[in-house]
N, CA, C and O of each residue as an XYZ file, in Angstrom:
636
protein
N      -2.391    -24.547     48.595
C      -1.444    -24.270     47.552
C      -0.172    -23.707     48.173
O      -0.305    -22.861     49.057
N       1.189    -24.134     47.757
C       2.234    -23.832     48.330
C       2.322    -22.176     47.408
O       1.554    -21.830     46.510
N       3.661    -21.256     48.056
C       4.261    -20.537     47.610
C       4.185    -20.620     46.103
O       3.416    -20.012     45.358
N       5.264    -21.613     45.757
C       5.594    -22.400     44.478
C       4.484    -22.510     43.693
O       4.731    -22.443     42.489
N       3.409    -22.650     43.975
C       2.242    -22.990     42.731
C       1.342    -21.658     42.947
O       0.339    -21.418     42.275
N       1.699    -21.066     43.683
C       1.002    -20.075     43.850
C       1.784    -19.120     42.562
O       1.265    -18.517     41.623
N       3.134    -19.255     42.928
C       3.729    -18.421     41.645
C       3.459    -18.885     40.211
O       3.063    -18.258     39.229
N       3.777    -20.122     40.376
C       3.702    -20.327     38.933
C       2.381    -20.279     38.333
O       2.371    -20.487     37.120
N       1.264    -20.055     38.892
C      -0.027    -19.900     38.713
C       0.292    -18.814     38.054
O       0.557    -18.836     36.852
N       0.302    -17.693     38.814
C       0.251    -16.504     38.381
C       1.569    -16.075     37.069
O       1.489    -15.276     36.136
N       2.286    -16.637     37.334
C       3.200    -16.475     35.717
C       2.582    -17.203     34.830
O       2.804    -16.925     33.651
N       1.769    -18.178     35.102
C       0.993    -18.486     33.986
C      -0.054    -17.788     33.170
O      -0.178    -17.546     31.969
N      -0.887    -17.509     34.435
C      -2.027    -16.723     33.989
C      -1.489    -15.222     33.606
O      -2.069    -14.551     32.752
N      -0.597    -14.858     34.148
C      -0.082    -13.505     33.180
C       0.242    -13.687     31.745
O      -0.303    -13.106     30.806
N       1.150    -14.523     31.690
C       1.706    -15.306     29.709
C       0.327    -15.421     29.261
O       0.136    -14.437     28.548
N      -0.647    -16.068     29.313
C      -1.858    -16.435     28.984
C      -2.348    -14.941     28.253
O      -2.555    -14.658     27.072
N      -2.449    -13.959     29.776
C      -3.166    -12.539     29.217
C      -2.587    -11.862     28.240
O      -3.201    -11.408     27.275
N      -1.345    -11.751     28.438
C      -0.428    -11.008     27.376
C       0.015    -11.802     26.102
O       0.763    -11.196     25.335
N      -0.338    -13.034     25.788
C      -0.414    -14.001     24.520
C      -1.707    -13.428     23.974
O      -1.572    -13.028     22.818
N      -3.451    -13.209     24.702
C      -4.111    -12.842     23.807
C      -4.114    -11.105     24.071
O      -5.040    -10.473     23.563
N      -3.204    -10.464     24.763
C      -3.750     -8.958     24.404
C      -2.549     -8.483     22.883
O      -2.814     -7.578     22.092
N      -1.392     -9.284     22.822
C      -0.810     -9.668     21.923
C      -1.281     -9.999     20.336
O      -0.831     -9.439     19.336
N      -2.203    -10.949     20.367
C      -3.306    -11.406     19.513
C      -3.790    -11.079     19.229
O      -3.852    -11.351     18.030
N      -5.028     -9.897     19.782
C      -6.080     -9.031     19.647
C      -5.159     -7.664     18.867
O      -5.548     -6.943     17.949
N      -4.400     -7.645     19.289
C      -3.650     -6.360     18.871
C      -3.292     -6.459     17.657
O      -3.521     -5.593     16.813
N      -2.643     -7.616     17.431
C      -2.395     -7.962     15.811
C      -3.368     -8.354     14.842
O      -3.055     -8.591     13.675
N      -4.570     -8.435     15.291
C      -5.513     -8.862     14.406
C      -6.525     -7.481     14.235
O      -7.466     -7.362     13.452
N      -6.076     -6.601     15.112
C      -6.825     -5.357     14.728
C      -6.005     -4.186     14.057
O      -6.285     -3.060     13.646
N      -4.360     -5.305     14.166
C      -3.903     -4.098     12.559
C      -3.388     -4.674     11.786
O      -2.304     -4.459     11.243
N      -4.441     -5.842     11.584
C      -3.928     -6.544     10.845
C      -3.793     -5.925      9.175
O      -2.926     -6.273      8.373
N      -4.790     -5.025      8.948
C      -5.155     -4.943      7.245
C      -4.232     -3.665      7.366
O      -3.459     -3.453      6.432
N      -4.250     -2.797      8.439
C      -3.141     -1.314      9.008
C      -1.800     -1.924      8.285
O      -1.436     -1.450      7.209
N      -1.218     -2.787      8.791
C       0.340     -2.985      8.660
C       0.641     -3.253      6.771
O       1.805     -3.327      6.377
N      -0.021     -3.321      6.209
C       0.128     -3.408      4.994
C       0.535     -2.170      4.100
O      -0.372     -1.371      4.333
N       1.190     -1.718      3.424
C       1.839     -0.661      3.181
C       0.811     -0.330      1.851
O       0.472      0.830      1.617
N       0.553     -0.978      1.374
C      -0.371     -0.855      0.430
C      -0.832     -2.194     -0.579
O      -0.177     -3.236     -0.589
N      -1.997     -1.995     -1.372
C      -2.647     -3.295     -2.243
C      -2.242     -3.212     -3.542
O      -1.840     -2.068     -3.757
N      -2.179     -3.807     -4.363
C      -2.011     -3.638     -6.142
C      -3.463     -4.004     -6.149
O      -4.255     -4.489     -5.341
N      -3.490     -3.605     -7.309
C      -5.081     -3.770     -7.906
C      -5.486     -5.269     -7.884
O      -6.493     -5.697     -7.320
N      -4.533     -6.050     -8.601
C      -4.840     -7.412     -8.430
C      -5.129     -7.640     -7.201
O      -6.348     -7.597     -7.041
N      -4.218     -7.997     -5.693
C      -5.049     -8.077     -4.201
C      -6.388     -7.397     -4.022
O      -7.202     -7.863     -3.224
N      -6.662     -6.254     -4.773
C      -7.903     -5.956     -4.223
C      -9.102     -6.739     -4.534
O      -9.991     -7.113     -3.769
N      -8.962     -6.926     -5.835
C      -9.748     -8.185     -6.454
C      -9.893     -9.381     -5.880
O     -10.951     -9.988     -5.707
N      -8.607     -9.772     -5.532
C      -8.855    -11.102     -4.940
C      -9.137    -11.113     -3.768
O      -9.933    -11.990     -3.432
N      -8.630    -10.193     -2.716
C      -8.865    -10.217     -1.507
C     -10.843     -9.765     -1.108
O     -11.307     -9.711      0.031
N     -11.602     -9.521     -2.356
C     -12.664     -8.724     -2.327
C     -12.716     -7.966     -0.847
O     -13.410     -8.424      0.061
N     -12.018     -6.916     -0.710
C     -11.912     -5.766      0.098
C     -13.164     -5.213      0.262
O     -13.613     -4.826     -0.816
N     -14.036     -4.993      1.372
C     -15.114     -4.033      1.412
C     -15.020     -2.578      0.941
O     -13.990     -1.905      0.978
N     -16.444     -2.094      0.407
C     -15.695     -0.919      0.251
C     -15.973     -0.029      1.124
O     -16.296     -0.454      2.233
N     -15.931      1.648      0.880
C     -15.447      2.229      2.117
C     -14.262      1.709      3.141
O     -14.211      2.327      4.204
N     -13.540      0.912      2.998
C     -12.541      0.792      4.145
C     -11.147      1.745      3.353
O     -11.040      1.886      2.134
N     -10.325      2.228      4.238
C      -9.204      3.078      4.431
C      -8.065      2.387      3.431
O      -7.798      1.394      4.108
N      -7.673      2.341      2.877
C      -6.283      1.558      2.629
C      -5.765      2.357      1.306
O      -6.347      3.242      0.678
N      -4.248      1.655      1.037
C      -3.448      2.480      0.194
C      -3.652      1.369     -1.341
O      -3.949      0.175     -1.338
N      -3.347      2.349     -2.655
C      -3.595      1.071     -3.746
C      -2.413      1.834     -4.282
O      -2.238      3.052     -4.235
N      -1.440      0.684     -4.929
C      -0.181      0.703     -5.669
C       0.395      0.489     -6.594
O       1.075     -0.505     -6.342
N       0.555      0.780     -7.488
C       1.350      0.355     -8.886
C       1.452      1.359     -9.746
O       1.832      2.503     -9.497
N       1.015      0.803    -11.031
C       1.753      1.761    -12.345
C       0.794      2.597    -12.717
O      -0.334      2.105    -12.746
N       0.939      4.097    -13.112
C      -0.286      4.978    -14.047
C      -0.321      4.181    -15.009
O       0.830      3.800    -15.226
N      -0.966      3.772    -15.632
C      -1.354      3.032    -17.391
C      -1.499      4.479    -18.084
O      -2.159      5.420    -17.643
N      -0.909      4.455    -18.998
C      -0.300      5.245    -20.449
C      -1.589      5.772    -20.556
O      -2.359      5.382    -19.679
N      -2.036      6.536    -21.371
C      -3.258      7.127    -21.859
C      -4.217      7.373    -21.015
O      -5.181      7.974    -21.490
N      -4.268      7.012    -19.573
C      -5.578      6.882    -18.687
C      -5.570      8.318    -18.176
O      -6.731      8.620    -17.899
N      -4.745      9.310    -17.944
C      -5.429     10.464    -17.219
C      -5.766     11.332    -17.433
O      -4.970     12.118    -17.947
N      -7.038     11.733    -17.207
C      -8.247     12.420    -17.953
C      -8.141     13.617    -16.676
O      -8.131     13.295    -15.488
N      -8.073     14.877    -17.104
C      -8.285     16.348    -16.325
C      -9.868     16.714    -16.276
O     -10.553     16.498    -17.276
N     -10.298     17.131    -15.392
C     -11.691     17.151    -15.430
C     -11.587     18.932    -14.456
O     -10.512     19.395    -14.072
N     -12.636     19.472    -14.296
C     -12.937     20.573    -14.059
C     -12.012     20.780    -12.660
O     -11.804     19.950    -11.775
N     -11.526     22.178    -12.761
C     -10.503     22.271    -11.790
C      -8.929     21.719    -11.172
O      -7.768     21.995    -11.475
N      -9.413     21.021    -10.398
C      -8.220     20.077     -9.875
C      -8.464     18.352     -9.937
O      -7.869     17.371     -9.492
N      -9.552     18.569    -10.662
C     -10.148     17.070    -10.630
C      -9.482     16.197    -11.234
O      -9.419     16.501    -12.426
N      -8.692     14.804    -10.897
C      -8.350     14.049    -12.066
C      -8.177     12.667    -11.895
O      -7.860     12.144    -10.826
N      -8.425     11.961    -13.151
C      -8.913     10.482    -13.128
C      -7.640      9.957    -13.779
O      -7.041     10.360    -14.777
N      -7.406      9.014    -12.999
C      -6.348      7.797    -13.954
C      -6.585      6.107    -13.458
O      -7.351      5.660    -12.604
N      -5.755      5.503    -14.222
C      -5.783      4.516    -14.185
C      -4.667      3.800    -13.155
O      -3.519      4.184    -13.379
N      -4.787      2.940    -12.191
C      -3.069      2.431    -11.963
C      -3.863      0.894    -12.064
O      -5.048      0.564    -12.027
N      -2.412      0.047    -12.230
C      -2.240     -1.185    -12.974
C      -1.272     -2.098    -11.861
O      -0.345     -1.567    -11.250
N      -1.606     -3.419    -11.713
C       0.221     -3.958    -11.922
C      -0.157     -5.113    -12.876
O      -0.320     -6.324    -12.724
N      -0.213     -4.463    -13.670
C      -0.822     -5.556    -15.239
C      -1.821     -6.912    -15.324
O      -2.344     -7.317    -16.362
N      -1.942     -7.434    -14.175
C      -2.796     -8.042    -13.968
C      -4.349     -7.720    -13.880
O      -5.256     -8.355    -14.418
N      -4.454     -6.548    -13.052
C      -5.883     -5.980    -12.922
C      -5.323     -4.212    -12.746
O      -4.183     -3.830    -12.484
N      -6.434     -3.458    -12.968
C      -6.429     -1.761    -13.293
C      -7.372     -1.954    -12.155
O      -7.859     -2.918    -11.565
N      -7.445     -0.507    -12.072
C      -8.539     -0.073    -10.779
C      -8.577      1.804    -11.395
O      -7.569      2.484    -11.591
N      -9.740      2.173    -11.546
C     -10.156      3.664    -12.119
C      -9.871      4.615    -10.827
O     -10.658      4.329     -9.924
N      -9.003      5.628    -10.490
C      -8.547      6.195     -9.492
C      -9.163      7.972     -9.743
O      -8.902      8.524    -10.812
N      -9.837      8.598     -8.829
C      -9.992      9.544     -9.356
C      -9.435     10.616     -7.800
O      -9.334      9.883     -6.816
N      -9.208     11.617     -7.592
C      -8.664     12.820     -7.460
C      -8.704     13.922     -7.148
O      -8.893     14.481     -8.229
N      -8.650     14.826     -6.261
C      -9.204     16.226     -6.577
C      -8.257     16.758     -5.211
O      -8.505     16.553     -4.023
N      -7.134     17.484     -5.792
C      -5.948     18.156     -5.428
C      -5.268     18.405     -6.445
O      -5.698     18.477     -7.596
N      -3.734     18.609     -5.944
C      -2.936     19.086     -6.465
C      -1.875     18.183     -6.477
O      -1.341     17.893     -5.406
N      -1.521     17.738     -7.429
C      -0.719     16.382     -7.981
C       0.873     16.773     -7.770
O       1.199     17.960     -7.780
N       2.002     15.564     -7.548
C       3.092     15.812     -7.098
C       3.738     16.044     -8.532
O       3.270     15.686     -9.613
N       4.911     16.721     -8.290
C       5.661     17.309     -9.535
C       5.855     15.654    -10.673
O       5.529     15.491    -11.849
N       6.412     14.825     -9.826
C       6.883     13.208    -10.558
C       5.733     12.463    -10.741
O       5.829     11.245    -10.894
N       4.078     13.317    -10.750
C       3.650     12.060    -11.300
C       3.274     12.430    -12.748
O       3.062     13.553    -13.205
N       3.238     11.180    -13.396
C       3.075     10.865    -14.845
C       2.904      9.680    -15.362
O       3.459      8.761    -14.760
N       2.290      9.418    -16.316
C       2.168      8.109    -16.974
C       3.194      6.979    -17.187
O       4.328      7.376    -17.457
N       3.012      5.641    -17.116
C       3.865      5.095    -16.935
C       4.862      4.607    -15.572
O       5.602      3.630    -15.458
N       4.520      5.800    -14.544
C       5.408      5.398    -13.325
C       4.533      5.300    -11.997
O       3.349      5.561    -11.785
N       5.461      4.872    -11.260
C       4.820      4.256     -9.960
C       4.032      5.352     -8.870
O       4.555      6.322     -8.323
N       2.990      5.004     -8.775
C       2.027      6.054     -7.747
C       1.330      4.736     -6.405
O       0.911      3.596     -6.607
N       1.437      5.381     -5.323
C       0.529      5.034     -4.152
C      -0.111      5.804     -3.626
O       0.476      6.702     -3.022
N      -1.508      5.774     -3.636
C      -2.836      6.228     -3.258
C      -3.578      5.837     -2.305
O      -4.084      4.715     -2.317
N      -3.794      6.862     -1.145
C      -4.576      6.674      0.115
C      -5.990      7.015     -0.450
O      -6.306      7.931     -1.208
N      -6.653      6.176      0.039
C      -8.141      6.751      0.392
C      -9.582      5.359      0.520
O      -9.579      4.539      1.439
N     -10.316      5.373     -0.222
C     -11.223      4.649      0.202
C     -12.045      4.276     -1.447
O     -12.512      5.103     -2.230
N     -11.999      2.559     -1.612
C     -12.614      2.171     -2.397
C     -14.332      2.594     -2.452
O     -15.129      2.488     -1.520
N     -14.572      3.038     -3.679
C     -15.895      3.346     -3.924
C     -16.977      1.699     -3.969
O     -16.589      0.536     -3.863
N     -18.085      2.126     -4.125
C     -19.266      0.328     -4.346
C     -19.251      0.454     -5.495
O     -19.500     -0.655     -5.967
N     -19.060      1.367     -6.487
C     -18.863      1.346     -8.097
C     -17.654      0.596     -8.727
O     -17.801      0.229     -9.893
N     -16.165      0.250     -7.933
C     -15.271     -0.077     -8.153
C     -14.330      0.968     -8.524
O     -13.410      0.605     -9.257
N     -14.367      2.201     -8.169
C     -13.378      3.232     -8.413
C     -12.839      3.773     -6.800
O     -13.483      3.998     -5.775
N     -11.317      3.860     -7.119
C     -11.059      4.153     -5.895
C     -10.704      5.744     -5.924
O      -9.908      6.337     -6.653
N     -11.706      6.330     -4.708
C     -11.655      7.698     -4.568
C     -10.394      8.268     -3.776
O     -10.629      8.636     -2.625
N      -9.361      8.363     -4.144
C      -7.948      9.132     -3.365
C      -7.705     10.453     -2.933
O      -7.872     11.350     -3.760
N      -7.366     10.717     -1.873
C      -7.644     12.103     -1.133
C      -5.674     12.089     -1.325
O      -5.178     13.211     -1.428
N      -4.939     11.185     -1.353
C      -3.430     11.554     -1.332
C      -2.944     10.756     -2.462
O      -3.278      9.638     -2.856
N      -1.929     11.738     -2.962
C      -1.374     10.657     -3.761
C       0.243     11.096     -3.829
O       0.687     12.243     -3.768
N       1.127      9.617     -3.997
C       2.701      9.700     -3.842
C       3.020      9.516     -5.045
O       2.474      8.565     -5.604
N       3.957     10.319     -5.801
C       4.404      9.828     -6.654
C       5.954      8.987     -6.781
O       6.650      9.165     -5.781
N       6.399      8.367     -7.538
C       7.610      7.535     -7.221
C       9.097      9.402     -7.344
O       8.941     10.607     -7.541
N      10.203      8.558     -7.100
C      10.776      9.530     -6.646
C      11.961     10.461     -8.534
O      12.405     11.542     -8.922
N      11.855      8.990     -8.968
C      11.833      9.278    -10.160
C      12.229      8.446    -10.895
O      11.990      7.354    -10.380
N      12.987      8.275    -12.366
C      12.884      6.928    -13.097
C      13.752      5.879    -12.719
O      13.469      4.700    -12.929
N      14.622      6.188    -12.263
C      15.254      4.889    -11.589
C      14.887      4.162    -10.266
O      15.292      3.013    -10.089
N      14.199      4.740     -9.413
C      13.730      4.684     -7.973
C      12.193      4.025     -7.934
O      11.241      4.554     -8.507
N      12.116      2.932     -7.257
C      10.889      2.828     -7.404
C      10.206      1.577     -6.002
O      10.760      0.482     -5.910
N       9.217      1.873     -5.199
C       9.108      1.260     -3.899
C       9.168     -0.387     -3.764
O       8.350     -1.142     -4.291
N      10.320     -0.808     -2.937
C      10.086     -2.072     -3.558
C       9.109     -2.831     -3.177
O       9.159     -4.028     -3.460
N       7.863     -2.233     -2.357
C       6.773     -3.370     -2.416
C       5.687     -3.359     -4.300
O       5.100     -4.215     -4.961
N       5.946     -1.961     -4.434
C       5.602     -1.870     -5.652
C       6.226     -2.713     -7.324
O       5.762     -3.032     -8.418
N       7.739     -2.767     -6.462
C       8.452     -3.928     -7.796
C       8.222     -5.533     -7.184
O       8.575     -6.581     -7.723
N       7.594     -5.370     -6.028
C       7.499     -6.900     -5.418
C       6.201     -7.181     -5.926
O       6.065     -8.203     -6.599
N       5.026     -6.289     -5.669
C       4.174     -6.497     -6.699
C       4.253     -6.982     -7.805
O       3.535     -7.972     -7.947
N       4.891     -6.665     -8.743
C       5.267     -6.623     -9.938
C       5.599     -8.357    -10.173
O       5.107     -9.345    -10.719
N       6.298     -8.115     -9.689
C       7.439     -9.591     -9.703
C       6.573    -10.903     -9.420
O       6.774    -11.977     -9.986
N       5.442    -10.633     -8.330
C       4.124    -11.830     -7.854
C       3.272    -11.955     -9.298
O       2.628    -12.995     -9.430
N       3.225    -11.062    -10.292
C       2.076    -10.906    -10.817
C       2.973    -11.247    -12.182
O       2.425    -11.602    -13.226
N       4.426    -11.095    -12.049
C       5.114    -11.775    -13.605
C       5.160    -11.149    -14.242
O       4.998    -11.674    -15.343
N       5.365     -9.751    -14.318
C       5.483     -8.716    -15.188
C       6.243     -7.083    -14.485
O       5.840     -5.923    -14.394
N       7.413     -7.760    -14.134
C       8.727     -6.965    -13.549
C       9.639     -6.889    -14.912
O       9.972     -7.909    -15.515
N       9.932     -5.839    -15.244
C      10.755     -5.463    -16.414
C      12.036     -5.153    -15.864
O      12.884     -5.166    -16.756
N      12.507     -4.877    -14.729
C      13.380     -4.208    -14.619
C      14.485     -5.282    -14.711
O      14.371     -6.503    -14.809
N      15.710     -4.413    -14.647
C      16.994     -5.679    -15.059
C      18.087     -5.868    -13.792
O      19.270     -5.653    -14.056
N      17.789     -6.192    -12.675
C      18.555     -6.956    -11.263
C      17.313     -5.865    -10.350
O      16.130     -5.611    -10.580
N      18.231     -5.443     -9.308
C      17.606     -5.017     -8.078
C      17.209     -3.402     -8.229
O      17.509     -2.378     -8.843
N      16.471     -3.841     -7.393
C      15.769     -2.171     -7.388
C      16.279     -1.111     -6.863
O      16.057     -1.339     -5.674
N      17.051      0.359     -6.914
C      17.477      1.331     -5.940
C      16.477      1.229     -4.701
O      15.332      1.470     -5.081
N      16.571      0.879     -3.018
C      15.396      1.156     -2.208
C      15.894      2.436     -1.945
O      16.945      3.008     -2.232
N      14.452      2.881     -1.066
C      14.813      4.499     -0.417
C      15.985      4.436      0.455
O      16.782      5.374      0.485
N      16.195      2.972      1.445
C      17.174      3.574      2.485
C      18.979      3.755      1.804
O      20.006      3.802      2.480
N      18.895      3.801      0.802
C      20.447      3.754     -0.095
C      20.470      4.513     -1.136
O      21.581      4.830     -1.560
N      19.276      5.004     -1.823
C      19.048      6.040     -2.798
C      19.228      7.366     -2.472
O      18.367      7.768     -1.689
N      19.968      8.108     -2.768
C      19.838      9.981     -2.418
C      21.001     10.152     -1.461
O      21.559     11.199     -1.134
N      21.348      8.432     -0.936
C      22.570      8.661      0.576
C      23.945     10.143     -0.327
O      24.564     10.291     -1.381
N      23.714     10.943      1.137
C      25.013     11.858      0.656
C      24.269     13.202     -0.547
O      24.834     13.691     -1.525
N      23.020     13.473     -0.078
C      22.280     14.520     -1.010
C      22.383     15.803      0.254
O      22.442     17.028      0.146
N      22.376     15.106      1.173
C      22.248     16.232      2.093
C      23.026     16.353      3.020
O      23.185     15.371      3.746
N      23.725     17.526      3.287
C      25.116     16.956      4.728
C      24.756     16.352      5.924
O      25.621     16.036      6.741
């Protein structure tokens, strides 16, 4: 083998390694990089349960029930499918019925997802746009043009 094929061997077989350590890497964050599910994806995607992930959309009106202590159950929606969310902390000042919440934690085998965090939206005009992109897949986006995002909302609140 000359010089010449000797190199290009080895630039090959390097591209090769770093194409699948590349690969492997993305397929093990793959479900990670997702910012969060609407209820509908969870359904369809039939998600195992116990796995980690965030669930997103709307409180549904009437759903949140106070239970002993800090305990509390609601509903979130993106009108297509609900998912029963339950709770036990201390809730952010903006959440309330009707508006946008994202919830960390881990789907139950009962179909309720048990949340150890929860975000509430920032307030009524503001709202995440994977959460209005949700919306918009599922055909039931109310809002009227574009959404305020975070990186342009609040600009000039703070010096």
């Amino acid at each position: 083998m000359t010089r010449k094929q000797r190199r290009a061997t080895l630039i090959g077989a390097s591209l090769a390694i770093l194409a699948v350590a590349v690969g492997l890497v993305l397929f093990a964050l793959e479900d990670s990089i997702v910012f969060f599910y609407s209820p509908s994806e969870v359904s369809e995607r039939g998600l195992e349960t116990g796995t980690r992930m965030r669930l997103g959309g709307l409180v549904v009106e009437g759903s949140i029930v106070r239970g002993q202590g800090t305990e509390i159950r609601f509903d979130v929606t993106d009108f297509a499918a609900t998912i029963p969310v339950t709770y036990v902390g201390i809730l952010p000042d903006l959440f309330r019925e009707g508006q946008g919440v994202v919830a960390e934690g881990v789907l139950l085998p009962e179909g309720v997802f048990s949340a150890d965090t929860v975000l509430a939206k920032h307030d009524e005009n503001y709202m995440p746009s994977e959460v209005a992109d949700a919306l918009k897949r599922t055909g039931n986006w109310q809002g009227d043009g574009e959404v305020p995002h975070s990186e342009t909302y609040g600009q000039g609140a703070y010096p």
